[in-house]
C-alpha positions in Angstrom: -30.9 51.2 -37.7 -33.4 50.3 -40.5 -32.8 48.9 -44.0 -33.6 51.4 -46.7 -37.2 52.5 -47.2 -36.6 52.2 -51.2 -34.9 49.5 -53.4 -33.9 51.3 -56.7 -33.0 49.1 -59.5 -30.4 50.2 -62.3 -29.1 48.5 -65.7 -29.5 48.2 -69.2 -32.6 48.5 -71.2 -34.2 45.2 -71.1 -32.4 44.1 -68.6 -35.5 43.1 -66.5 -36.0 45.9 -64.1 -39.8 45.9 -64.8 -40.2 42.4 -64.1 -38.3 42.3 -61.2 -39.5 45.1 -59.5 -42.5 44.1 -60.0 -42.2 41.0 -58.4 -40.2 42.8 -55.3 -43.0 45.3 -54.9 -45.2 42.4 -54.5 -43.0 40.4 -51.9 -42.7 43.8 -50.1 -45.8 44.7 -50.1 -44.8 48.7 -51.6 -45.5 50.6 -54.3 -43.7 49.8 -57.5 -42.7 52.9 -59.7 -41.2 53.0 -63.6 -39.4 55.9 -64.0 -40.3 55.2 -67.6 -44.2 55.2 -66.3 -43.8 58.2 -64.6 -42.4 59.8 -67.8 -45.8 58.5 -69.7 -47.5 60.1 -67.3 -46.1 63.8 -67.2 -45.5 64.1 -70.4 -47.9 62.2 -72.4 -46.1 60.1 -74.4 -43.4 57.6 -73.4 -39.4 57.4 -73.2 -38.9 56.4 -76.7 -41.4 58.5 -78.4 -39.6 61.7 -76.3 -36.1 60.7 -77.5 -37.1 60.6 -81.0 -39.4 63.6 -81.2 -37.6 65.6 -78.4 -34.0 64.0 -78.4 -32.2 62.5 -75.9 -31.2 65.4 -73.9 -34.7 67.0 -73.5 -35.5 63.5 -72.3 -33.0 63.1 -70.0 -33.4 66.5 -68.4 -37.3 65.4 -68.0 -36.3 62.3 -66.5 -33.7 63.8 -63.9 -36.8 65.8 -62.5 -38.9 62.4 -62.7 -36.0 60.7 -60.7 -35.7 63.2 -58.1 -39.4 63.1 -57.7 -39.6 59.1 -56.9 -36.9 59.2 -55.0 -39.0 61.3 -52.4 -41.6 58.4 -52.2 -40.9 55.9 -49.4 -41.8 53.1 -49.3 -41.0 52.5 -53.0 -39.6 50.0 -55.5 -38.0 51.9 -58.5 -36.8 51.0 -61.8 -35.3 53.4 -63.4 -34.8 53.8 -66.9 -31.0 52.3 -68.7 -29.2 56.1 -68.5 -31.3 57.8 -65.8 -28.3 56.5 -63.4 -25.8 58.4 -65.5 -27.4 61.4 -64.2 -24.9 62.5 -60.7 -28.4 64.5 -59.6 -30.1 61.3 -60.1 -27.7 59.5 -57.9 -27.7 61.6 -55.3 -31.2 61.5 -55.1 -31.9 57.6 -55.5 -28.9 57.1 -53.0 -30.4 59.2 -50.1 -33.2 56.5 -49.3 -32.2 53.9 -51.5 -30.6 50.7 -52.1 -29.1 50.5 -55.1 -29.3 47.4 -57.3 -27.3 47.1 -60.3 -29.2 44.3 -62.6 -26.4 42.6 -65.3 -26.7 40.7 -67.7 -24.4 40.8 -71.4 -25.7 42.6 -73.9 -26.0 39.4 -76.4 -28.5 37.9 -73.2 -30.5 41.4 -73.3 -30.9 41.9 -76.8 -32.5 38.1 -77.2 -34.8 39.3 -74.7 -36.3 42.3 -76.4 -39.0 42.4 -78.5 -38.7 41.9 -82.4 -37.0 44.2 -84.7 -39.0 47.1 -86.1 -40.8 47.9 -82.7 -39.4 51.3 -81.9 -39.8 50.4 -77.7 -36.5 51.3 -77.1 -34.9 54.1 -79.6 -31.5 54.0 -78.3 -30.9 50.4 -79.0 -32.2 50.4 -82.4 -30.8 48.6 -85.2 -27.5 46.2 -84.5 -28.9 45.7 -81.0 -26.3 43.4 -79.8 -23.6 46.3 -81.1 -25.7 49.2 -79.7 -25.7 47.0 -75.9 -22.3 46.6 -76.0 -21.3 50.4 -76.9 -23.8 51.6 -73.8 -22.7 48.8 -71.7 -19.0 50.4 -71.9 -20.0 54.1 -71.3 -22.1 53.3 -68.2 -20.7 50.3 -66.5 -18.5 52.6 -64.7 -22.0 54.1 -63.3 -23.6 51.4 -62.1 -20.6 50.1 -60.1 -21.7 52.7 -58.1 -24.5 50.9 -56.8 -24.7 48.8 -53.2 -25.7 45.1 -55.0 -24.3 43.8 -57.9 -27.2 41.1 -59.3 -26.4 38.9 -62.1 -30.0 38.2 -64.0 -28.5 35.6 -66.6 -31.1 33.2 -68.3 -32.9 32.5 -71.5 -36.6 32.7 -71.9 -36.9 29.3 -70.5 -35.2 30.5 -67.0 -37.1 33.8 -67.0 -38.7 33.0 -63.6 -36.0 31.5 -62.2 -33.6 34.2 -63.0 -36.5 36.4 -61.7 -36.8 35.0 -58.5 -33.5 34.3 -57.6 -32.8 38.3 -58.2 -35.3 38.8 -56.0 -34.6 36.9 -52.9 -30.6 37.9 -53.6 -31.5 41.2 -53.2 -34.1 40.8 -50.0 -31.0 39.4 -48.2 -28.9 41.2 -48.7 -31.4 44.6 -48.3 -32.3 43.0 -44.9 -28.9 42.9 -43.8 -28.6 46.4 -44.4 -30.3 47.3 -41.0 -27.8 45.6 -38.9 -24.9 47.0 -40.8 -26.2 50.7 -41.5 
């Protein structure tokens, strides 16, 4: 059999999903799609500006349909946005093609990492940042156990593209081995 034809990443907002993605897209020569992107694009406006005109649960509903949509694209790299795993339709769907990557870090390591206070990129983590991390780490750890890689992306700024690239080959290997184990 044949490894996956998608790698889906999962984890907390600014966790580095984007970056490493990215980077894996590259390596794999595939398409690289931001369920946060894909968002921008069918609604015209991003994820943070739909939470906080729209609230969360119109978001999450247009994100579920977002999800499902990606997931139908093979080859593909996908990073999907901190709660879109919550989502059991969203699992489903990423899970059907996918290889599911669960990128960890704490939440003191994530909110250093995010931009400065006052930019309202990421609505749900407003304010005590470090608090707010910790309170969604809790409610959807549980989640992301689900997925078929646990990858620890620990580093400051300094280590950025060290942490980067050693979440990308981590995962390669073990994606690869997926076609003599599937």
């Amino acid at each position: 059999m044949s490894a996956p034809q998608q790698i889906v990443l999962v984890g907390l907002s600014g966790v580095g999903k984007t970056t490493i993605g990215q980077a894996l897209a590259e390596r794999l020569g595939w398409p690289f799609l931001d369920t946060d992107d894909l968002v921008r694009e069918r609604e015209g406006q991003t994820a943070a500006d739909l939470i906080v005109q729209r609230g969360e649960p119109a978001f999450r509903r247009v994100e579920e349909e977002v999800v499902a949509e990606a997931a139908r694209r093979v080859p593909a790299v996908i990073a999907t946005g901190g709660g879109a795993f919550l989502s059991a339709r969203s699992r489903r769907a990423l899970g059907e093609c996918g290889f599911i990557c669960y990128l960890d870090a704490t939440p003191e390591e994530i909110a250093r990492r995010l931009p400065a206070e006052g930019q309202p990129v990421r609505p749900l983590v407003d304010g005590d940042r470090e608090r707010r991390l910790r309170e969604l780490d809790g409610e959807r750890r549980a989640y992301y156990n689900h997925a078929d890689l646990w990858v620890p992306v620990m580093g400051g700024p300094e280590a950025i593209e060290q942490t980067r690239d050693a979440a990308v080959s981590r995962i390669l290997a073990a994606w690869r081995s997926e076609e003599h184990t599937s």
